[in-house]
C-alpha positions in Angstrom: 115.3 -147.7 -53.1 119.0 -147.3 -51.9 119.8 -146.5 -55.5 117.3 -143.5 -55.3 118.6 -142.8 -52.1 122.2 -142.4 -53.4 121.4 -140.6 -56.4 119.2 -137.5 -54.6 122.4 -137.9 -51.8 124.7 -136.9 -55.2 122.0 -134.4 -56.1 121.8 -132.7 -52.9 125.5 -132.9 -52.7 125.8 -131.2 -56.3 123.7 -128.2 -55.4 125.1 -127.4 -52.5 128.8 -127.4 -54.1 127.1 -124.9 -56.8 125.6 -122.7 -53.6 129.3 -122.5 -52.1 130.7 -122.1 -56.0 128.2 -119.2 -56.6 129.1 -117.7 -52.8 132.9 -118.0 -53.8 132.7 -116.4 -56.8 130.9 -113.4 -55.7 133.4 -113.1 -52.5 136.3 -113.1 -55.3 134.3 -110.7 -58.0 133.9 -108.4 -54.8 137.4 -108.6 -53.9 138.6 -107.8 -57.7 136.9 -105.1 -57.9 137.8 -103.5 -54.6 141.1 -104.1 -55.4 140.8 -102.1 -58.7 139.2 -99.3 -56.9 142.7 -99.9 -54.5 144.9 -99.4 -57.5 143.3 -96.8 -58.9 142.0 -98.2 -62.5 139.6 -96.8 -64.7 135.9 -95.7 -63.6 135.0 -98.1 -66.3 136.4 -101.1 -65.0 134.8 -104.4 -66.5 131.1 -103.5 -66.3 130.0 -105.5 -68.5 131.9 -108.7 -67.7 130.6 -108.2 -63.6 126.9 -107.7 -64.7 127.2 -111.2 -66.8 129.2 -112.8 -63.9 126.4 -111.7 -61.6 123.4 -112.8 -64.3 125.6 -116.0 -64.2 125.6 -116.6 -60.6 122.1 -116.3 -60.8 121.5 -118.7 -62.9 124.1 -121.2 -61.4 122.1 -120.6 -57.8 118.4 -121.3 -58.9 119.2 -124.0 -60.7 121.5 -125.5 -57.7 118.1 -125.0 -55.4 116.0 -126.7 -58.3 118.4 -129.6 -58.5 118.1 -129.7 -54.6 114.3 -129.8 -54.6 114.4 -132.2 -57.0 116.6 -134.4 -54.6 113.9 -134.6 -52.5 110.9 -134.4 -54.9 112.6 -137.8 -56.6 112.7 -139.7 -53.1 108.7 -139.6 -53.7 108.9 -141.5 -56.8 107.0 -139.8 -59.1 108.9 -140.3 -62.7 108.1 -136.9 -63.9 110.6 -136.0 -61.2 113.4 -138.3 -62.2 112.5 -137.3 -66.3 113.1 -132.7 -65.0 116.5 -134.6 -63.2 117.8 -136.1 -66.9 117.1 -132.8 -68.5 118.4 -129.9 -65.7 121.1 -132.1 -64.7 121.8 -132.8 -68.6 121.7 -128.9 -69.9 123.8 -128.1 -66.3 126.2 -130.7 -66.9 126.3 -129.4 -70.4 127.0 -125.9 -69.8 129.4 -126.9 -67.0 132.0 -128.4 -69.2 131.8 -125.8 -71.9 132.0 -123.2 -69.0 135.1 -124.9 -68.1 136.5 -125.5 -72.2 136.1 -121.6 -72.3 137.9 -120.8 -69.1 140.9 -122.9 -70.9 141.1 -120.7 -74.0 143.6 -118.3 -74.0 142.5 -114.5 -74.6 145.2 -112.4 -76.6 144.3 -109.0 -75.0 147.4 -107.6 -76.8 145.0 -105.4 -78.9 143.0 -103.4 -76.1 145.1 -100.7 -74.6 144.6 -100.6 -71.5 146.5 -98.5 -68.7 145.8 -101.2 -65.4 148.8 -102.0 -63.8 148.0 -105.7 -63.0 150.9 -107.4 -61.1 149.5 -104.6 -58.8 145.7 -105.7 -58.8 146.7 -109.1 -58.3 148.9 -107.9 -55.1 145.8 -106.1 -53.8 143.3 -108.7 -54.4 145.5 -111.4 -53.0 145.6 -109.7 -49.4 142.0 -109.2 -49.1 140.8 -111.6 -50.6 139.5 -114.1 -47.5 141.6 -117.8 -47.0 138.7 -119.9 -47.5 137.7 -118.9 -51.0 140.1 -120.7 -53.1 139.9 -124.0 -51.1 136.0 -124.0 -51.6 136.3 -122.8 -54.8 138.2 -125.6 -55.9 136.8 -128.6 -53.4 132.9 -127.1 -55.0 134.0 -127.2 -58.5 135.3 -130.6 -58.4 132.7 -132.0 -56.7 129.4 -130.3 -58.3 129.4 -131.6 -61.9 130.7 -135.2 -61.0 128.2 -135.9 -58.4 125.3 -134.3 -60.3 126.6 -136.8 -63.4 126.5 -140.1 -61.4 123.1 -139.2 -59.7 121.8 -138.8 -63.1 123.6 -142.2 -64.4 122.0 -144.0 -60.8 118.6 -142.6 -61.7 118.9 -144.5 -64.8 119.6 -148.1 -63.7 117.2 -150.5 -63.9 116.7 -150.5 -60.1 115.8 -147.1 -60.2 113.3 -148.1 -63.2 111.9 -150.6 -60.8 111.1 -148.5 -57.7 109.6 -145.4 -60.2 107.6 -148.1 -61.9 106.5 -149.3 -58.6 105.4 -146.0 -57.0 103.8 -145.7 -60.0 101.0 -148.2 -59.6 100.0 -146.8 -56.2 97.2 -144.1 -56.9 97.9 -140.5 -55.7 94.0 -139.3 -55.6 94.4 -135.2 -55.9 90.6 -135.4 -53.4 89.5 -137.1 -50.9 86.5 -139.7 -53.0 83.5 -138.2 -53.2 80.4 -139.9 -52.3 76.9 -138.9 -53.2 75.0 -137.4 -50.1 72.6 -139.9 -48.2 69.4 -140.0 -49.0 66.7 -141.3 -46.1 63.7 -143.0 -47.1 60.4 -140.5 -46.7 62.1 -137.5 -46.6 
């Protein structure tokens, strides 16, 4: 049980960080682009990019409530549970790292022309953009994908086997039993 315990604790933990990730992000994609509207770019200014950023956040916030229903759902012990853990904490954990791969690459942009004075958006964002975004930013990102990989490890230990296994046996009946209606003698 305190195995089980632990892991939906690291579950819970995980989509929470990915609530105050998504939250972060959306403060500093707001600030960006009042900052570009500050400098003066283009009318066309990154459209694309902040409707996939914003389809992203999406994503990244229903599945951070799923895995925290899923914290709770797996106290219960039902395995199907523990087996919808393994797979959206897999595919998130997946996507997570290659997220992060990508954000490594560098992008040669030498090739677009492009008339945005930079040094300047950055100067602009910088001064509005709130103190506690980069600190959550950074605390949320390095604690989402770690804890949501060792509650998915803890789910499959052997102790964790044991207490699914065991909640297993008990019967859940979906009705109440049924019983045929009395009949009395001579009626």
């Amino acid at each position: 049980m305190r195995v089980v315990t632990a892991s939906s604790a690291l579950l819970g933990l995980s989509g929470l960080a990915r609530l105050a990730q998504v939250a972060a992000e959306a403060v500093d994609q707001n600030t960006y682009q009042r900052a570009h509207e500050e400098a003066g770019t283009p009318s066309s200014f990154a459209a694309v990019g902040m409707v996939f950023q914003a389809g992203v956040g999406l994503v990244v916030a229903l599945t951070a409530l799923a895995i925290l229903a899923l914290a709770l759902a797996n106290l219960a012990g039902r395995n199907w549970t523990r087996i919808v853990t393994w797979v959206l904490g897999g595919v998130t954990v997946a996507f997570s790292a290659a997220w992060l791969i990508l954000g490594l690459l560098p992008i040669d942009t030498s090739d677009v022309p492009d008339s945005t004075d930079w040094d300047r958006v950055d100067a602009i964002a910088d001064q509005l953009m709130p103190g506690w975004v980069e600190p959550v930013s950074t605390v949320s990102g390095l604690v989402a994908s770690p804890a949501l990989l060792v509650a998915i490890i803890l789910l499959a230990l052997p102790s964790a086997n044991a207490y699914f296994r065991w909640r297993r046996a008990v019967p859940d009946p979906a009705y109440p039993e049924q019983r045929p209606p009395l009949v009395r003698a001579g009626t």
